[in-house]
PDB file as gemmi writes it, atoms N, CA and C in Angstrom:
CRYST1    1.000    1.000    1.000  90.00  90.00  90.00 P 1                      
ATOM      1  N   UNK A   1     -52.886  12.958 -20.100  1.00  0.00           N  
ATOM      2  CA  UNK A   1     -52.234  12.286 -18.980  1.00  0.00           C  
ATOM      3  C   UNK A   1     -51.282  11.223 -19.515  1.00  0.00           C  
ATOM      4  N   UNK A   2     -49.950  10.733 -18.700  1.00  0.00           N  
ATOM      5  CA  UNK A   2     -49.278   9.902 -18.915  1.00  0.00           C  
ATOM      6  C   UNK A   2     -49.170   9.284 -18.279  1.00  0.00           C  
ATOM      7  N   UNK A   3     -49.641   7.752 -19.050  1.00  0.00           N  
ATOM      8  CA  UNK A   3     -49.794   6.007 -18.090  1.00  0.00           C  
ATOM      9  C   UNK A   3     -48.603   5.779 -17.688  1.00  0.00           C  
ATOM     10  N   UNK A   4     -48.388   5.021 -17.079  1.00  0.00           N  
ATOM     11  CA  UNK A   4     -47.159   4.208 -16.286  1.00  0.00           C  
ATOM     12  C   UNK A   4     -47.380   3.065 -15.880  1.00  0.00           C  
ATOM     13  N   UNK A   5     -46.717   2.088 -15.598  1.00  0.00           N  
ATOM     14  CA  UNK A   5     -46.862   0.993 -14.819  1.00  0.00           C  
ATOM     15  C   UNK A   5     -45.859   0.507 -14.249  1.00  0.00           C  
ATOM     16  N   UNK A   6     -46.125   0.103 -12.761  1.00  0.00           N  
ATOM     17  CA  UNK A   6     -44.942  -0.041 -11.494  1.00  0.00           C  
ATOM     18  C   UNK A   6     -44.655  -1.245 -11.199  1.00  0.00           C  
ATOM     19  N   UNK A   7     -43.660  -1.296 -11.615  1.00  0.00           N  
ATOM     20  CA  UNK A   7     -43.390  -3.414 -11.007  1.00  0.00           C  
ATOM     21  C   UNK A   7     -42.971  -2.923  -9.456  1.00  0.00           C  
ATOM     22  N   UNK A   8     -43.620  -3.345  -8.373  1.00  0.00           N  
ATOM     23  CA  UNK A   8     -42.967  -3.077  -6.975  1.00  0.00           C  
ATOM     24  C   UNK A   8     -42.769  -4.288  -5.893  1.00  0.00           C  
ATOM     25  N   UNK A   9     -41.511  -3.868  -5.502  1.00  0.00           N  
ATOM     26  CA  UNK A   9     -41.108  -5.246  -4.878  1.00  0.00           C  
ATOM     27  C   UNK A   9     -40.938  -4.780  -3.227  1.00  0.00           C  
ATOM     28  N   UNK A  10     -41.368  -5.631  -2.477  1.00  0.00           N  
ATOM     29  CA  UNK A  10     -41.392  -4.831  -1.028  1.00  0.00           C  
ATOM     30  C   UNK A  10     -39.850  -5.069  -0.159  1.00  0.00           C  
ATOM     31  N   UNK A  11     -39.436  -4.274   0.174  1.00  0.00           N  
ATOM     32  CA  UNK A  11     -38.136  -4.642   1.062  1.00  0.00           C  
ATOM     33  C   UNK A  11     -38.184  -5.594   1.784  1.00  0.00           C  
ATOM     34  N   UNK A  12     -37.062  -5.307   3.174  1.00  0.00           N  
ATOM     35  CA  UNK A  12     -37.077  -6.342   4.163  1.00  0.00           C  
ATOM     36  C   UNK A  12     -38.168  -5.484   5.117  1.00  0.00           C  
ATOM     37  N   UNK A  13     -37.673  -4.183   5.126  1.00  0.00           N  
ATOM     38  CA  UNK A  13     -38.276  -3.395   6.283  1.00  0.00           C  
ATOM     39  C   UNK A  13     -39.344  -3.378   5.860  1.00  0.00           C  
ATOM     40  N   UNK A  14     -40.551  -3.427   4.325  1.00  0.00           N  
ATOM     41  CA  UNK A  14     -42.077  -2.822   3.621  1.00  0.00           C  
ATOM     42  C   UNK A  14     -42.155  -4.621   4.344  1.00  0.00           C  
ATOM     43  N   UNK A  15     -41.553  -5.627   3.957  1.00  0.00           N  
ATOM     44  CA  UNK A  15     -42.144  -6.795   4.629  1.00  0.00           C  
ATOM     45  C   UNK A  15     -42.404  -7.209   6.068  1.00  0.00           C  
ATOM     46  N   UNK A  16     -41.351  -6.591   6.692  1.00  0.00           N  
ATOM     47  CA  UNK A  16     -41.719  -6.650   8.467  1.00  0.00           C  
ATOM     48  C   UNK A  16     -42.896  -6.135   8.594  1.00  0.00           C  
ATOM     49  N   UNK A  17     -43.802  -4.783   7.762  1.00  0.00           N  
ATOM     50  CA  UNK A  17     -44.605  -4.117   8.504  1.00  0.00           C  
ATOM     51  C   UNK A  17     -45.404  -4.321   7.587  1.00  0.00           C  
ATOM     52  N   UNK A  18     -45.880  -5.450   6.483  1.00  0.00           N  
ATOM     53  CA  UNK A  18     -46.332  -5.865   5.149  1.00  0.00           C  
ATOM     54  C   UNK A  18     -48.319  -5.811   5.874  1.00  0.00           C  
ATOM     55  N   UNK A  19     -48.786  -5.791   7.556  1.00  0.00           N  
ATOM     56  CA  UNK A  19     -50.378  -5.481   7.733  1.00  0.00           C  
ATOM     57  C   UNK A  19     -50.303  -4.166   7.735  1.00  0.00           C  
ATOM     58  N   UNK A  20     -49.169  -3.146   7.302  1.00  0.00           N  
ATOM     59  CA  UNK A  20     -49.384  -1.977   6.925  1.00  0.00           C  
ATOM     60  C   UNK A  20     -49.567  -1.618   5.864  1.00  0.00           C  
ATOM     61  N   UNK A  21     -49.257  -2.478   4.955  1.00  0.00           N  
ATOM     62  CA  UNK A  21     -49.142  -1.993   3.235  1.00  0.00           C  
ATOM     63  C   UNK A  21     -50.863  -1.501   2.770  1.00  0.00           C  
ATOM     64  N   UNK A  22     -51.290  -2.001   3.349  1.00  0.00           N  
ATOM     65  CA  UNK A  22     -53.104  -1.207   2.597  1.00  0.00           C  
ATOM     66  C   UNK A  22     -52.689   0.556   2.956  1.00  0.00           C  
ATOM     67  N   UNK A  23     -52.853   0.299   4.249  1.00  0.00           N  
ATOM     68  CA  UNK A  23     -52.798   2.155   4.539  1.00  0.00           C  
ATOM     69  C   UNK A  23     -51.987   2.719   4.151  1.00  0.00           C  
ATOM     70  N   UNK A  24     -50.274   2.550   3.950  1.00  0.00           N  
ATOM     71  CA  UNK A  24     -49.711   2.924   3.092  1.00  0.00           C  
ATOM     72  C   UNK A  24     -49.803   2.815   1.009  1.00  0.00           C  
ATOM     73  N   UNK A  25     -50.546   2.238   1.257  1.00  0.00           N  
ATOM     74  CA  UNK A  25     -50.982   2.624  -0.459  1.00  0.00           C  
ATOM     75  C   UNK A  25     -52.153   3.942  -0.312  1.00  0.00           C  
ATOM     76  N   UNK A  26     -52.981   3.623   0.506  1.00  0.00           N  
ATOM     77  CA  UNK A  26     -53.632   4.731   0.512  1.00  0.00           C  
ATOM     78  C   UNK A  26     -53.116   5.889   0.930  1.00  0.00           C  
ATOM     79  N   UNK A  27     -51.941   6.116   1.837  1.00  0.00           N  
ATOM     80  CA  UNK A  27     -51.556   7.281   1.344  1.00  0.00           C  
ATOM     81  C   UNK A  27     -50.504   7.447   0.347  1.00  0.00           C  
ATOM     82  N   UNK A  28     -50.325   6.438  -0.495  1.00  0.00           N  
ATOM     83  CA  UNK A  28     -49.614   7.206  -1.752  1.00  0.00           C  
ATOM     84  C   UNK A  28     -50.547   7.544  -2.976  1.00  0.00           C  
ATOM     85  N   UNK A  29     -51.479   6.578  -2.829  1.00  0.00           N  
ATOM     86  CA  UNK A  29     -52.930   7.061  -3.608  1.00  0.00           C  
ATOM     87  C   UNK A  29     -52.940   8.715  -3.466  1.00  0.00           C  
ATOM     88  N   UNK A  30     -53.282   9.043  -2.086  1.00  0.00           N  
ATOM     89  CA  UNK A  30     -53.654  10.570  -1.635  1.00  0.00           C  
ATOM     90  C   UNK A  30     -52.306  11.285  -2.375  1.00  0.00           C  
ATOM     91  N   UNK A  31     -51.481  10.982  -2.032  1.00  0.00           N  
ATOM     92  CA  UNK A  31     -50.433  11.525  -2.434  1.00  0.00           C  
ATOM     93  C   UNK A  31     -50.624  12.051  -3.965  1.00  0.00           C  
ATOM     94  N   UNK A  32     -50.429  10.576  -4.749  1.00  0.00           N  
ATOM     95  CA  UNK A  32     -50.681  10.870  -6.136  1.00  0.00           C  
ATOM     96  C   UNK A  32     -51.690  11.769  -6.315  1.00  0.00           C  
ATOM     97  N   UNK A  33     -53.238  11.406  -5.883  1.00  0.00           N  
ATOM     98  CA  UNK A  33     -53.824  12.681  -6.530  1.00  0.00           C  
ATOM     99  C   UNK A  33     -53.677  14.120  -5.565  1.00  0.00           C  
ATOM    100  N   UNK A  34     -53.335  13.974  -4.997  1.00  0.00           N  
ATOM    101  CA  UNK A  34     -52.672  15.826  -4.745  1.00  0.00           C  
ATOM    102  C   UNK A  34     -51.522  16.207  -5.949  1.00  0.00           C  
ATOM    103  N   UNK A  35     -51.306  15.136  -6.354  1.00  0.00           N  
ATOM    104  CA  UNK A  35     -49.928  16.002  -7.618  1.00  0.00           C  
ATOM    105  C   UNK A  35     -51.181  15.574  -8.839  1.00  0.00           C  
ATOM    106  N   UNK A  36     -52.224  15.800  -9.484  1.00  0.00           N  
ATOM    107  CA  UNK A  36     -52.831  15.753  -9.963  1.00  0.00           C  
ATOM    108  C   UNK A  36     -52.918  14.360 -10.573  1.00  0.00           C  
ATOM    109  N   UNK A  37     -52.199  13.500 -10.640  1.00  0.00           N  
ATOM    110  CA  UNK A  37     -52.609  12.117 -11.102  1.00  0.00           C  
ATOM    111  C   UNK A  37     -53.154  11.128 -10.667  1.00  0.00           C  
ATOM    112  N   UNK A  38     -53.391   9.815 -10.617  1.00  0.00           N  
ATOM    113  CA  UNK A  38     -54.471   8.850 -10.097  1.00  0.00           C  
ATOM    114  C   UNK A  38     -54.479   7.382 -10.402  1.00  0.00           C  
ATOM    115  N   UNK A  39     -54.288   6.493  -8.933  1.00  0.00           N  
ATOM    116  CA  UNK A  39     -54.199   5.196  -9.529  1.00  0.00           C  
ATOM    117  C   UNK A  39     -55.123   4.610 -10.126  1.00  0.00           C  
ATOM    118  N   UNK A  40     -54.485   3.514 -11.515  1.00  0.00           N  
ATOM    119  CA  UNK A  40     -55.847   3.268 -12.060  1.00  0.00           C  
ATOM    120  C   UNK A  40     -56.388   1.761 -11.715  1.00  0.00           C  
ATOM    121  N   UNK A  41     -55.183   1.093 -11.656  1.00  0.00           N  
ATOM    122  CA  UNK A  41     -55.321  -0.520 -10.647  1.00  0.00           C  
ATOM    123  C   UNK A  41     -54.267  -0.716  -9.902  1.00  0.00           C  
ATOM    124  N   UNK A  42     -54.341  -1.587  -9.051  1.00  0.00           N  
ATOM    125  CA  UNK A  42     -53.430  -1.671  -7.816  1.00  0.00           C  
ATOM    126  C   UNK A  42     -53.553  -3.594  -8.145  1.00  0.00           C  
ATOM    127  N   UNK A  43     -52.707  -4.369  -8.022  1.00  0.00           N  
ATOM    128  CA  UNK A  43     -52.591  -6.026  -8.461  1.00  0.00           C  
ATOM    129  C   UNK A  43     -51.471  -6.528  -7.502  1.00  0.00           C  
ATOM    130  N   UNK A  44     -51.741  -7.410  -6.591  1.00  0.00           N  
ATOM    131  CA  UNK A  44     -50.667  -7.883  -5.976  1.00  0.00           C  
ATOM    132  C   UNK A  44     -50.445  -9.345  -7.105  1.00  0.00           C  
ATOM    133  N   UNK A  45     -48.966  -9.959  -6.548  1.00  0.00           N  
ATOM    134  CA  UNK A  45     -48.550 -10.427  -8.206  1.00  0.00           C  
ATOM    135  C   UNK A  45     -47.855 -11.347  -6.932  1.00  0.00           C  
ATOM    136  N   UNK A  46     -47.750 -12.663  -7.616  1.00  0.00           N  
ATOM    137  CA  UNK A  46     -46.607 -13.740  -7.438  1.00  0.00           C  
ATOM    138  C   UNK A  46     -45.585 -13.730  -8.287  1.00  0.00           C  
ATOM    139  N   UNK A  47     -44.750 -13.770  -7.911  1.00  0.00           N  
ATOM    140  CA  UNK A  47     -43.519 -14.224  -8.552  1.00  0.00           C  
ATOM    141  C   UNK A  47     -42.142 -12.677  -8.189  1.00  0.00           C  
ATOM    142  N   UNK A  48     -41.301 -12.220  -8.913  1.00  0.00           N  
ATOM    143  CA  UNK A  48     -40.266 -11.542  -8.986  1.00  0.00           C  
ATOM    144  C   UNK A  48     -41.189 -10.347  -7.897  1.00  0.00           C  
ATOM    145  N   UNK A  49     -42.002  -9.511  -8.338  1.00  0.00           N  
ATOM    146  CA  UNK A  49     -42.598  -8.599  -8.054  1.00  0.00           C  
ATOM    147  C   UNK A  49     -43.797  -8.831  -7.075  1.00  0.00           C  
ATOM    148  N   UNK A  50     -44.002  -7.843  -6.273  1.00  0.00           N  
ATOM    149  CA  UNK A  50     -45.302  -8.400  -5.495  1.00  0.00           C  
ATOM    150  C   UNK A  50     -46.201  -7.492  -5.770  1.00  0.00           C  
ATOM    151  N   UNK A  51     -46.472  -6.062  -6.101  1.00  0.00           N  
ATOM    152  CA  UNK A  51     -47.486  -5.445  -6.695  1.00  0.00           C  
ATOM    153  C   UNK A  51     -47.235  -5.081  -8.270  1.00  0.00           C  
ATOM    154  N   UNK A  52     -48.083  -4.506  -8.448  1.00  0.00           N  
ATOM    155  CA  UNK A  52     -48.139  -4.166  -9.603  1.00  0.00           C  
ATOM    156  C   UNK A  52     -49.100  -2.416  -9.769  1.00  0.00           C  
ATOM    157  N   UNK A  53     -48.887  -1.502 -10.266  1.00  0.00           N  
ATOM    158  CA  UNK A  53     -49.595  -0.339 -10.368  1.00  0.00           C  
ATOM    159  C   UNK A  53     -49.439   0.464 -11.607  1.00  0.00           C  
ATOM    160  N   UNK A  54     -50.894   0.306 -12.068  1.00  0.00           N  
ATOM    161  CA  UNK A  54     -50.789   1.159 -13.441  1.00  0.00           C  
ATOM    162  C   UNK A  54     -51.583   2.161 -12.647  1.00  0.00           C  
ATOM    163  N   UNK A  55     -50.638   3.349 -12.896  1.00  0.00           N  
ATOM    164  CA  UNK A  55     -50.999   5.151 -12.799  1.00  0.00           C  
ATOM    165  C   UNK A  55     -51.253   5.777 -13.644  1.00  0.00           C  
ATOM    166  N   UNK A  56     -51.982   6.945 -14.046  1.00  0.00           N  
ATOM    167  CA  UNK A  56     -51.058   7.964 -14.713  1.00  0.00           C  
ATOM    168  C   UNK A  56     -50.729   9.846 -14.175  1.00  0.00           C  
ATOM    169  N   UNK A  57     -50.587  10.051 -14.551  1.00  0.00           N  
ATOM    170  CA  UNK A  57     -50.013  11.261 -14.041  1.00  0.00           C  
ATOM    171  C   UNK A  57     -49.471  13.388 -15.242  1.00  0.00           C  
ATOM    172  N   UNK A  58     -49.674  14.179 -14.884  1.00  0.00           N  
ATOM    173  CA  UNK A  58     -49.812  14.717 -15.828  1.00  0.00           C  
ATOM    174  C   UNK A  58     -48.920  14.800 -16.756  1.00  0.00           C  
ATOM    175  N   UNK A  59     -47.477  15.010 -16.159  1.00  0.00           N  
ATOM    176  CA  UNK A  59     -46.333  14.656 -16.718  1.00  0.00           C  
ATOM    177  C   UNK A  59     -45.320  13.687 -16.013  1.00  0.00           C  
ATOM    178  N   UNK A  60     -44.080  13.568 -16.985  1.00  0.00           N  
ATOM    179  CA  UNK A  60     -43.189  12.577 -16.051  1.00  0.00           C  
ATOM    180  C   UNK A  60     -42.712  12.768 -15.231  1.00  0.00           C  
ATOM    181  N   UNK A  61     -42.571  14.252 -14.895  1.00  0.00           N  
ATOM    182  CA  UNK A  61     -41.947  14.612 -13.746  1.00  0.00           C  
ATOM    183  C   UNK A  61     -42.663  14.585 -12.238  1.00  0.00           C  
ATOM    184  N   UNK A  62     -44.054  14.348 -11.944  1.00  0.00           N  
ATOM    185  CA  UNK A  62     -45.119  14.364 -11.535  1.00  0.00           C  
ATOM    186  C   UNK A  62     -44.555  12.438 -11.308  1.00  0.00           C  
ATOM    187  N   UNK A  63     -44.795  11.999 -11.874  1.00  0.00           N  
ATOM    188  CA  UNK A  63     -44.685  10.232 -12.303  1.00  0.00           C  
ATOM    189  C   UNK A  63     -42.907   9.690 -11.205  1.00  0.00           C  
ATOM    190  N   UNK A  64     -41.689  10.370 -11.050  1.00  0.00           N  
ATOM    191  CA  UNK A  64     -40.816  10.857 -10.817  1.00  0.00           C  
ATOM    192  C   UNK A  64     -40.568  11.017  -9.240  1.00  0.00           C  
ATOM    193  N   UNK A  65     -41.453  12.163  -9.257  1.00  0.00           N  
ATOM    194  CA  UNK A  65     -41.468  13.004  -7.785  1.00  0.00           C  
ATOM    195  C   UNK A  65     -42.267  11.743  -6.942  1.00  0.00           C  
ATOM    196  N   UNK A  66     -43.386  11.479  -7.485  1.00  0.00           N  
ATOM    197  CA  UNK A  66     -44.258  10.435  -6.774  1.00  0.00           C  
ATOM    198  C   UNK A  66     -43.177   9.367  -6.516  1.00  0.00           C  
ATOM    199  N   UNK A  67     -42.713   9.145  -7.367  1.00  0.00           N  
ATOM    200  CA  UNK A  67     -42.000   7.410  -7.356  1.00  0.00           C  
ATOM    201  C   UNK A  67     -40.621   7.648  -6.401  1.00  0.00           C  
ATOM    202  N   UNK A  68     -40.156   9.005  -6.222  1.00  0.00           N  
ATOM    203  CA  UNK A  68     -39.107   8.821  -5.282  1.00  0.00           C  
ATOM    204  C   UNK A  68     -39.792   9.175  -3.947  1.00  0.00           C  
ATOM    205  N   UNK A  69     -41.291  10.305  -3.560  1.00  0.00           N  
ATOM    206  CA  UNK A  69     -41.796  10.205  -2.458  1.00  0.00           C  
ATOM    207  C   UNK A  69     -41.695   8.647  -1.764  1.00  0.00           C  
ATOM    208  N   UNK A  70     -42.061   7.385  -2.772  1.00  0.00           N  
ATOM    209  CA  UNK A  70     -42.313   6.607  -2.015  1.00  0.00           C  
ATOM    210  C   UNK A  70     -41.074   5.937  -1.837  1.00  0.00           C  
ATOM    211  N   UNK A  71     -39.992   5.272  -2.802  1.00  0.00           N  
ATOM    212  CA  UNK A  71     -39.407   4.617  -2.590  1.00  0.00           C  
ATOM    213  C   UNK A  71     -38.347   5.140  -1.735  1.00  0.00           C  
ATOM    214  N   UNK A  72     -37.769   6.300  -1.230  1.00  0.00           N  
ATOM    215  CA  UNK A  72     -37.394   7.070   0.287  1.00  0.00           C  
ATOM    216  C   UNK A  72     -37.882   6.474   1.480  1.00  0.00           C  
ATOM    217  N   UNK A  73     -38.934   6.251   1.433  1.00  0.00           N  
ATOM    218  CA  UNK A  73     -39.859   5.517   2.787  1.00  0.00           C  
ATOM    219  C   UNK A  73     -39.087   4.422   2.948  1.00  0.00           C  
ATOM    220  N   UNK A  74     -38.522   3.514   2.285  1.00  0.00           N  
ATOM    221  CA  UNK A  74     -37.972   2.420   2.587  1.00  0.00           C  
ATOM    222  C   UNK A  74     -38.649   1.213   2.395  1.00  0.00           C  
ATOM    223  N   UNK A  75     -39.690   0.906   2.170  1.00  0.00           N  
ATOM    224  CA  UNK A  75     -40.837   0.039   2.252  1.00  0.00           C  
ATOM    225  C   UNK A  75     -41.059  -0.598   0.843  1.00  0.00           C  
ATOM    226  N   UNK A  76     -40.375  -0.065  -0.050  1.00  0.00           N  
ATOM    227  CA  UNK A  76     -40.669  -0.472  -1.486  1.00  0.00           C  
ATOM    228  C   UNK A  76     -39.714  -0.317  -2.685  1.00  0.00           C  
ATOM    229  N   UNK A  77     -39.554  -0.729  -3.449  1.00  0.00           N  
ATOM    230  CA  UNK A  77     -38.317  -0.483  -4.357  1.00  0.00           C  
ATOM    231  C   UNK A  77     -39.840  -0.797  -5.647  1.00  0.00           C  
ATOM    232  N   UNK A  78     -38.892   0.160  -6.701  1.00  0.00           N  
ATOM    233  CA  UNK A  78     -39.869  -0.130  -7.774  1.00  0.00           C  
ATOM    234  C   UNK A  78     -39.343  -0.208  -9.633  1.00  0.00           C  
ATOM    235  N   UNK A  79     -39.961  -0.610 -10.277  1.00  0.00           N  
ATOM    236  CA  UNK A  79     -38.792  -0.542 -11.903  1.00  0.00           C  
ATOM    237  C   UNK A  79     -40.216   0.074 -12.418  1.00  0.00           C  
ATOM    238  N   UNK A  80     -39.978   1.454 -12.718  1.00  0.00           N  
ATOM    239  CA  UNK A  80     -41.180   2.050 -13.547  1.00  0.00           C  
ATOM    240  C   UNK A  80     -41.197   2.128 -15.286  1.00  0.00           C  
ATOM    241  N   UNK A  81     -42.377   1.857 -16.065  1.00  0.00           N  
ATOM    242  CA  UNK A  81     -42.295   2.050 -17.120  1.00  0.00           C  
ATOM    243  C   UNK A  81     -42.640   3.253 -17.460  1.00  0.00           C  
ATOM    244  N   UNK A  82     -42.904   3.832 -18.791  1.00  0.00           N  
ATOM    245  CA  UNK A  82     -43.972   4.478 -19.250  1.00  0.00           C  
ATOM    246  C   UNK A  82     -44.760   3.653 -20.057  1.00  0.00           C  
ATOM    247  N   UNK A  83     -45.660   3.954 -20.329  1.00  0.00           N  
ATOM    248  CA  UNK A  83     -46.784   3.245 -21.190  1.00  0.00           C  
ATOM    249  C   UNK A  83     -47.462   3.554 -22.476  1.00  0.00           C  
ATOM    250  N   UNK A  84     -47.766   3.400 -23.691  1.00  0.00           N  
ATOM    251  CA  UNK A  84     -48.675   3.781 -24.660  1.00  0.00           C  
ATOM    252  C   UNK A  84     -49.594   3.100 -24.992  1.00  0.00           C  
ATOM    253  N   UNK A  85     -50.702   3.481 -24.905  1.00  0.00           N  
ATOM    254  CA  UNK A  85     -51.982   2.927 -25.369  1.00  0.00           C  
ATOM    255  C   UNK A  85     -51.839   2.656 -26.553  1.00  0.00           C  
ATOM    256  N   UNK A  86     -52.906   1.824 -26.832  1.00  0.00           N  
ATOM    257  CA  UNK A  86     -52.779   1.035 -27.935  1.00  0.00           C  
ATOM    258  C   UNK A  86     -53.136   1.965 -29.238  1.00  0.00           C  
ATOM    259  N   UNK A  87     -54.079   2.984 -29.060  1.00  0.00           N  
ATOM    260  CA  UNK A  87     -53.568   4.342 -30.329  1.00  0.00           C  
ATOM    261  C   UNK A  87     -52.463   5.102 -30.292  1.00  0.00           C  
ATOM    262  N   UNK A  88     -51.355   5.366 -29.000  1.00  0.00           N  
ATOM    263  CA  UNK A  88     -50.516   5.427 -29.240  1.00  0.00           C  
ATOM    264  C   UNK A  88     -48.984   4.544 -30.031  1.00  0.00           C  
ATOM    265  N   UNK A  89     -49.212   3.607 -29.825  1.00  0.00           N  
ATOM    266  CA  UNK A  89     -49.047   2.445 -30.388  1.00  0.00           C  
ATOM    267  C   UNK A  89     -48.777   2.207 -31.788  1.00  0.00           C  
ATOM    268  N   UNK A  90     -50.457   2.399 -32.231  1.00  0.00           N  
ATOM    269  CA  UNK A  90     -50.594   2.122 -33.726  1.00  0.00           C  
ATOM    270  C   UNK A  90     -50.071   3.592 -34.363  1.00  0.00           C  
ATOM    271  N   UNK A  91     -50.598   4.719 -33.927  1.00  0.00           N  
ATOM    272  CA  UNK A  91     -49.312   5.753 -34.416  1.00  0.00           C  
ATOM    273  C   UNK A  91     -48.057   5.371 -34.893  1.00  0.00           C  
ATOM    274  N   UNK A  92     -47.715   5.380 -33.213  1.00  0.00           N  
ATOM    275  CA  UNK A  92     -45.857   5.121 -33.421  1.00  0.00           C  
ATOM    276  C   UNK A  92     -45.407   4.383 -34.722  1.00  0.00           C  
ATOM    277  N   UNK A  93     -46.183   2.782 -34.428  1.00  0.00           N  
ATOM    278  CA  UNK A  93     -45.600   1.992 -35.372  1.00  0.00           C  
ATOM    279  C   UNK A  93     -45.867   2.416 -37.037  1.00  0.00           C  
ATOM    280  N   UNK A  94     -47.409   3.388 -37.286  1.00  0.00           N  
ATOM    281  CA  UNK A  94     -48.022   3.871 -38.554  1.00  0.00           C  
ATOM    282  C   UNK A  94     -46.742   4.732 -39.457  1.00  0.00           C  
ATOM    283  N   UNK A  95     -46.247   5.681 -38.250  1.00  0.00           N  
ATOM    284  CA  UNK A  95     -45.075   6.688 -38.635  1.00  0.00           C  
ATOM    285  C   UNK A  95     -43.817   6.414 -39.165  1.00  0.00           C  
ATOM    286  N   UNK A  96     -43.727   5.064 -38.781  1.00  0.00           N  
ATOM    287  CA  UNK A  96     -42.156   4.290 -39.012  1.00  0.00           C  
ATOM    288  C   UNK A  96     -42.205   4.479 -41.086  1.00  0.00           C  
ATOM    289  N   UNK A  97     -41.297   4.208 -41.575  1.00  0.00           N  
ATOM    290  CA  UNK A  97     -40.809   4.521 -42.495  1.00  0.00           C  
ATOM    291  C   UNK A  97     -39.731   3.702 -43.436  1.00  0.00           C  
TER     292      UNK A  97                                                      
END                                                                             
């Protein structure tokens, strides 16, 4: 599986309707795991960003499809990473040369 993590910032329109945002995570939760991947924390955040979501998903394209299902809705804008664990990590950096 491939991690990710979502800086997400809520619009004007995700803030007008912001006692909706639980049920709408839960259905992007559902969402996600119908495309086989799965949230792994959900963090609301002060400052620039107001959530935060580390996923992962089987591939990026999966990671992609999800992230434009939601941000279409209007309710959310998002800056996605990818992620490597920290044995991916020590690889990468092991391989350098």
């Amino acid at each position: 599986m491939t991690l990710f993590v979502a800086l997400v910032s809520w619009t004007e329109q995700g803030i007008r309707t912001v006692e909706r945002s639980p049920a709408r995570f839960d259905e992007a939760k559902a969402m996600l795991e119908a495309m086989g991947g799965r949230i792994l924390h959900l963090f609301m955040t002060m400052g620039p960003y107001d959530l935060v979501i580390v996923y992962e998903t089987p591939d990026d394209a999966v990671a992609a499809r999800w992230t434009l299902q939601l941000v279409r809705q209007g309710n959310v804008r998002t800056l996605t990473m990818k992620a490597y664990p920290e044995s991916a990590y020590r690889e990468i950096i092991s391989s350098l040369r």
